[in-house]
N, C-alpha and C positions, 0 to 999 in steps of 0.2 A: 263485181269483177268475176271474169269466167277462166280458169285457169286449166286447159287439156294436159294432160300429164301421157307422156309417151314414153314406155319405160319397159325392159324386160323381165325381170323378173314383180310376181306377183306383189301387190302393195299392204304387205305384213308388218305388223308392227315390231313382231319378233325376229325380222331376219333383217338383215342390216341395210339392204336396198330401202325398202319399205320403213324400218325404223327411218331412217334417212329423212323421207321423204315427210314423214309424222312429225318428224325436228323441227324441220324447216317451216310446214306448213300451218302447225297447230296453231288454232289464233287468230287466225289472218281470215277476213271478210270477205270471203271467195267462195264460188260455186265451184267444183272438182267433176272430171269426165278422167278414165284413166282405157289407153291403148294399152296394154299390155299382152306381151308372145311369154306365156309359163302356162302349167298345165294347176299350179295352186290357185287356191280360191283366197280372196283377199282378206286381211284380217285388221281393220284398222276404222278409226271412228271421223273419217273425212268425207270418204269418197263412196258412193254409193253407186256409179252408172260407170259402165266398164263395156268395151267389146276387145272381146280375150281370142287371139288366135294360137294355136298350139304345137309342139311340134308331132304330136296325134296325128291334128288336123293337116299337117301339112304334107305327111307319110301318107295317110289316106287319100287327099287328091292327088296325088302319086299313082293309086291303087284306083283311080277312078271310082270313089267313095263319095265327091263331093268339095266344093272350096270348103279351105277352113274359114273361121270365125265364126265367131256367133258376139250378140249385145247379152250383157247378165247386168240385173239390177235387182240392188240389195233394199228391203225399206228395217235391215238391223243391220249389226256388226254380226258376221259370221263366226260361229263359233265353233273353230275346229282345231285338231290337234297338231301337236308340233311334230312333226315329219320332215324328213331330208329324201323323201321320194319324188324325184323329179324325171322327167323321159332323160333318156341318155346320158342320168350321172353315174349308169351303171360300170361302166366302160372306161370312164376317164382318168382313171390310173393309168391303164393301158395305153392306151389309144392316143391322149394329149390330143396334139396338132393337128394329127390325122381325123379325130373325131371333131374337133373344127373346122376343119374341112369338109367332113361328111354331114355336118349338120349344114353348113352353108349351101353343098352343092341340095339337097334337101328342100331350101327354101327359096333356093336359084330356079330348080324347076318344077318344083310344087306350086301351086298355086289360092293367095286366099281370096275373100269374097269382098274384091276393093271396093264395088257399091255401093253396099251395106256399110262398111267401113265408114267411107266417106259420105252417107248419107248419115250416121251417126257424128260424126265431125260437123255439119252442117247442121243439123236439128239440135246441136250444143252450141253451135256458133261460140266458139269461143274467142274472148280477147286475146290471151297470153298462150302458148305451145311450151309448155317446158316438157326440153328432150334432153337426158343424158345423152351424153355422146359414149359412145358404146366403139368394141373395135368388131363391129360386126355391120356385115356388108346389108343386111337385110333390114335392119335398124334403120342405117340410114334410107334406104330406101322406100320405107312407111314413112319416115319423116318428109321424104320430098313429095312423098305422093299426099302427105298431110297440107302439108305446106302450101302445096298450089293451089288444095281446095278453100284453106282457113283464111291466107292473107293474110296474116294477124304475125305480129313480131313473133321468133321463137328465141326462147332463152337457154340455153347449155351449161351444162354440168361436168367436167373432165377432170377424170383421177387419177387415169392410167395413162400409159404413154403406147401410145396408138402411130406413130407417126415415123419416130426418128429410127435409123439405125442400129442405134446403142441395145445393143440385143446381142444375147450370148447362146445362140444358137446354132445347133451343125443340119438338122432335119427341113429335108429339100420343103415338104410342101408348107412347114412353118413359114420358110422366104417366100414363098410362091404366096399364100394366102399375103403375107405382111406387104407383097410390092401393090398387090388390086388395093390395098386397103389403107397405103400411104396416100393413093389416088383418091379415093372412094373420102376420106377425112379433108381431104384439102378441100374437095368440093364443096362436104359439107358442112364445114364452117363457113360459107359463102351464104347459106342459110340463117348463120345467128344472127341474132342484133345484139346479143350479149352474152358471155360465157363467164360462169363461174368456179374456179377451179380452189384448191386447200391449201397449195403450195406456194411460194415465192419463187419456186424454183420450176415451177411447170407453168406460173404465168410467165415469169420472162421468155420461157421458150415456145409455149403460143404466140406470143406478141409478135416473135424473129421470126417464126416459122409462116404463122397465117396473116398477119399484122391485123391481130384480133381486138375485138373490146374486149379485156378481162378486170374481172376484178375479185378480190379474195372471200371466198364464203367459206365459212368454215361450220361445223355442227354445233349446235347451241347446248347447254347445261343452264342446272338451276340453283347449284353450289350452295344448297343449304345451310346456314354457319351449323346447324344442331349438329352434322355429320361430321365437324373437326375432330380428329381423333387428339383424345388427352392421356392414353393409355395403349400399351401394346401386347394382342395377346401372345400368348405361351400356352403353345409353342406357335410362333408368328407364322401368319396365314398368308399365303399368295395365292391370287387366283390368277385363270386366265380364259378367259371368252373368247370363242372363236374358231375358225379352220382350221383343220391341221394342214392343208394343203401347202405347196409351195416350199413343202419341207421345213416347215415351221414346226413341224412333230420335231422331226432331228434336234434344233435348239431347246424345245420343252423339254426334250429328252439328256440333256448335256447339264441343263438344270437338275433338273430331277436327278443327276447322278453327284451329280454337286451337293445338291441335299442328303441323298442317302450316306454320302461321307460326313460330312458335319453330323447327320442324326445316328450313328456307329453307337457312341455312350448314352444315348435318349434323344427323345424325339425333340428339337427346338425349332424344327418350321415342317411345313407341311402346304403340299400345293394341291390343288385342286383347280381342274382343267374343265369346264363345260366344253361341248362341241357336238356337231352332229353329225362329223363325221365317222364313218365305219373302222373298227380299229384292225390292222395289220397283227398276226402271229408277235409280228418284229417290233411293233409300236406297244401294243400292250406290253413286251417287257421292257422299252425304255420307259416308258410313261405312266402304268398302270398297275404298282406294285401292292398298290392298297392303303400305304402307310406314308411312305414320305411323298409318292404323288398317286392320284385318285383321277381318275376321268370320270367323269358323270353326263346324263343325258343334257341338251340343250335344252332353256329353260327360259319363261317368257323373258321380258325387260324390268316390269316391275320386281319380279323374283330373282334378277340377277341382280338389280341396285340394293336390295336387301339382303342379297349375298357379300355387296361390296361393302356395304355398310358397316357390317359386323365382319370384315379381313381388313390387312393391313396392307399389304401390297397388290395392287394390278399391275398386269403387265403388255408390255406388245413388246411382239417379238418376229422375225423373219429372219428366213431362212440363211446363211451363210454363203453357198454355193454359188457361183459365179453366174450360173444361170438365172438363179432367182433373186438375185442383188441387182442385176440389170433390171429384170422385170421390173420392181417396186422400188425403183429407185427414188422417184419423180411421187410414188402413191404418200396422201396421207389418211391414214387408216381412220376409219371415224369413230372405231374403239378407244383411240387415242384421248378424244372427248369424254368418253364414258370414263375412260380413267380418271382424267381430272376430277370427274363431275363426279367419283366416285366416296370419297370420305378416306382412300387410301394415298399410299405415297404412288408413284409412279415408276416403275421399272422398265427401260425398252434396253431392251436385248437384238441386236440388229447391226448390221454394219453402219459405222457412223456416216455412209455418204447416204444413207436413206432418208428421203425428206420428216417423215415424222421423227425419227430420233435426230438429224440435225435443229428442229423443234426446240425440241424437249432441252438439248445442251446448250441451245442456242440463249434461251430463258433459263438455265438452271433451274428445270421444274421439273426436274424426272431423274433418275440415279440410273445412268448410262452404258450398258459395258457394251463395248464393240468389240470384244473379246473374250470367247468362250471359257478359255485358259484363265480369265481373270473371275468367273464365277464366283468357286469357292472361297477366293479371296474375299471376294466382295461381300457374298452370305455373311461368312465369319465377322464382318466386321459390323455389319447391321445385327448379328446374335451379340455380340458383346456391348454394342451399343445402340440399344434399341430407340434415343431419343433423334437417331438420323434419320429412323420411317418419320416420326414426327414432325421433326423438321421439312424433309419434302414432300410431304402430305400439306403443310401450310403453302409451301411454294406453288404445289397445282393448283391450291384453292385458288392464290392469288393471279395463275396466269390464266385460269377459267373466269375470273370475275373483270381482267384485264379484256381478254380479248373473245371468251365466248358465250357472253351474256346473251340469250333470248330473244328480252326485248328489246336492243341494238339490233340485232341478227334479221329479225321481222320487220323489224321496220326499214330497215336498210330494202329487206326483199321487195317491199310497198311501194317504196318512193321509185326503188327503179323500175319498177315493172309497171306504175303509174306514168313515170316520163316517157315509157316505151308508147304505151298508148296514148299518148298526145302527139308523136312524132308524125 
């Protein structure tokens, strides 16, 4: 089986796109081609033939420099470093909506080199197209230009909510980009033969919206029994992996002050925050004290699961704000997986309408606050009773072993992407 993988961001094993995709794929008796628009070089032990277009490249024949893309082929895993340099992340504090707009209009009249492209698409000939479904205009429209060349079923991925309304937004050209791109998704779902989305609640609503084939895929673990924790250290450890965007700083930050009041007479927990993102004057002092919370560089996969190994709690967490509760309403975060899979209890911090913490409460397998004001309460009562990390620490194991086994998860990917190609 020949599996083209069309994806934006680079296929790393360390950054959560590309983990992703390493999840899913590890195992499975397939040849790998991957399209990918990111300026990183890929980091991961699948896929080896790649044609990369950039948004460089796509600024350049702008500048009458030339199309972008080009084909790269690896015969190792590349070995480079962990970096959060990417074109145009410079900005997007600022800019938001607007620099998705300008990266759009960019790739609207840039131009890359569909030929070669799609002469590399052809010379892989592949069976299966698996394409994220992305809310970006240009995405899909590699896909359809894939699509017509390959013939071949495409399979989708959907985690965000790209479509509906439900957005809490005042900035004109946010609505202006969101109305071409409600159009731009309806289309292109007319391309799947199958869409696999994390949630319950974003299948039903593809179902209504595009009357799609979906079915639920979730990230796989390996829930080793050796990592059950029988002990809790002192002073209890929470970790937390990830972006601070979306204002997810703000809640690490309401914690972290939660902590600092409990730790007043001595230290009894202590957080510590991986991320790659850039810290704020304003963020290092909610987040960055040294003592009861600690930010540290991002750090690979194997060396965060031995992070988690030896703490007691992970966590997921988003943002409060009305703006950002609409956003990731519908998302389930695939950190969420890594927490189970973790050896710790599970913490989500989050408004309860968001699909991963309705998850988590949904199964009783995570220790929930939807309520920032209820923190120190909650700390307090896991410092005085440490045998409740315990307790749902066994509960993740058991909803990881429930529902995100591996080798279920793989094999599930086989049989359908087997019946796709007999159809």
């Amino acid at each position: 089986m020949k599996i083209l993988v069309i994806s934006k961001e680079a296929w790393r094993d360390e950054q959560n796109g590309g983990n992703v995709l390493s999840n899913l794929f590890a195992g499975l008796n397939a040849e790998f081609a991957q399209i990918y628009c990111n300026e990183r070089e890929p980091n991961n032990k699948i896929c080896r033939r790649y044609f990369q277009i950039t948004d460089r490249g796509m600024v350049n024949s702008l500048l009458g420099r030339g199309k972008a893309g080009r084909v790269v082929e690896y015969e190792h895993v590349p070995n480079t470093q962990i970096t959060s340099n990417e074109s145009f992340s410079g900005g997007r504090k600022w800019l938001g909506s607007y620099l998705t707009l300008f990266r759009e209009l960019v790739w609207w009249f840039g131009s890359w080199n569909k030929d070669e492209m799609l002469k590399f698409v052809k010379e892989f000939n592949p069976d299966i197209v698996f394409a994220p479904c992305y809310g970006s205009h240009y995405m899909h429209k590699i896909l359809r230009q894939v699509h017509g060349v390959a013939k071949v079923p495409v399979v989708s991925y959907i985690s965000d909510d790209h479509y509906t309304c439900r957005q809490f937004r005042f900035t004109p050209s946010f609505w202006i980009n969101h109305m071409f791109l409600r159009k731009h998704t309806y289309d292109i779902f007319k391309h799947y033969s199958l869409v696999y989305t994390m949630t319950d609640e974003q299948k039903a609503q593809c179902e209504k919206d595009f009357g799609a084939r979906m079915k639920i895929l979730r990230k796989a673990g390996s829930f080793n029994p050796k990592y059950e924790k029988t002990h809790v250290n002192h002073p209890i450890r929470l970790v937390y992996a990830g972006g601070l965007y979306l204002n997810r700083w703000k809640t690490l930050g309401k914690l972290a002050e939660a902590i600092r009041k409990i730790n007043m007479d001595g230290v009894k927990l202590q957080l510590d925050i991986y991320s790659n993102n850039p810290l704020t004057k304003k963020m290092q002092r909610a987040i960055n004290d040294g003592i009861s919370s600690t930010v540290h560089s991002v750090v690979s996969m194997e060396k965060l699961m031995e992070i988690y190994h030896n703490s007691d709690i992970a966590l997921h967490v988003e943002g409060f704000d009305i703006k950002n509760v609409y956003t990731v309403r519908m998302s389930f975060s695939t950190k969420i997986v890594d927490c189970l899979d973790s050896g710790c209890a599970v913490m989500a911090i989050c408004d309860q309408q968001q699909a991963g913490f309705a998850y988590l409460k949904r199964n009783d397998s995570g220790i929930c606050v939807s309520d920032c004001s209820k923190l120190e309460e909650t700390l307090k009562r896991l410092v005085d009773d440490p045998e409740i990390i315990i307790h749902y620490q066994h509960k993740a194991f058991e909803l990881g072993r429930r529902n995100h086994r591996a080798d279920e998860t793989r094999q599930m990917i086989l049989n359908d992407f087997n019946e796709l190609m007999e159809i």
